[in-house]
C-alpha positions in Angstrom: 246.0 380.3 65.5 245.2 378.9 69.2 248.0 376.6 68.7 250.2 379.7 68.1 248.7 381.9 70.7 249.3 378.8 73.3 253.1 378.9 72.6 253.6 381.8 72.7 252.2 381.7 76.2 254.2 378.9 77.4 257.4 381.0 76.0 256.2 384.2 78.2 256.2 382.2 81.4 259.8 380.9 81.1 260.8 384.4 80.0 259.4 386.2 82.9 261.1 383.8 85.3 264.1 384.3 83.5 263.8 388.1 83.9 263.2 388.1 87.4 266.1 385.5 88.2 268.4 387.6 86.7 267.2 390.7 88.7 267.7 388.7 91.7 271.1 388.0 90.7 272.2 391.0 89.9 271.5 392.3 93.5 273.6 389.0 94.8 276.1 389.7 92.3 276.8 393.0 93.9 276.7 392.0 97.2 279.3 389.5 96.2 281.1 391.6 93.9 281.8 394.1 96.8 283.1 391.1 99.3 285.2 390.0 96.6 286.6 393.3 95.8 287.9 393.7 98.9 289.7 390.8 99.1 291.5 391.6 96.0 292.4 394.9 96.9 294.6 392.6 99.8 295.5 390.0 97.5 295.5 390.8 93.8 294.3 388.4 91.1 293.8 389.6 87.9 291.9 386.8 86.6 289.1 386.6 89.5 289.2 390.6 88.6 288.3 390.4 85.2 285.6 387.4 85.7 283.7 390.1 88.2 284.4 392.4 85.0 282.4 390.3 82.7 279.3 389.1 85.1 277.3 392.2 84.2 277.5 391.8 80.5 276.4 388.2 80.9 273.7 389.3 82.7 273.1 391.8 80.1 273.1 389.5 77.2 271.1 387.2 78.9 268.3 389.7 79.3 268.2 391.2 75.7 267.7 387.2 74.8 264.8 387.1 77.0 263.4 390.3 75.6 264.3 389.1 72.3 262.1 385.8 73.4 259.1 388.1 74.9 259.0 390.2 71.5 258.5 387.0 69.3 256.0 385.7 71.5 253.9 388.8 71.3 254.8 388.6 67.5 253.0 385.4 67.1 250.3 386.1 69.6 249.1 389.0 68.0 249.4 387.0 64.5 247.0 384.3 66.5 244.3 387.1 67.3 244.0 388.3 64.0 240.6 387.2 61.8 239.9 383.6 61.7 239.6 382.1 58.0 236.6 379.9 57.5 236.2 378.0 54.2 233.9 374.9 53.2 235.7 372.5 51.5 234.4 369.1 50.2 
């Protein structure tokens, strides 16, 4: 159980970093998004268009993987905490 209970700590610390990188990105993201929107309303390219499409839903995916990551490691630290066993044995 305390083995358990320390993994699943050391996965929340990652997890949280992870989470607030991604929030800090975001904001970047925009701030770049809306440079690089401008540049393409002069100059068009469809590819560099779509790529600026798809950045949120990387983001996106990559914060429902830390949630996911969060939700097992309160899974197995509430397993952890529940009543020790104790048996005798020879």
């Amino acid at each position: 159980g305390q083995v358990s209970a320390g993994i699943a700590h050391e996965l929340m610390d990652p997890a949280a970093y992870i989470s607030q990188n991604v929030a800090a990105l975001r904001s970047e993201l925009k701030t770049l998004t809306d440079y690089v929107r401008g540049q393409l309303a002069k100059n068009a390219n469809p590819e560099v268009s779509h790529t600026l499409d798809e950045l949120p839903g990387l983001l996106d995916d990559i914060e429902r993987g830390t949630q996911h990551v969060r939700q097992i490691a309160n899974g197995v630290r509430e397993q952890a905490g529940g009543t020790e066993l104790e048996e005798n044995c020879d």
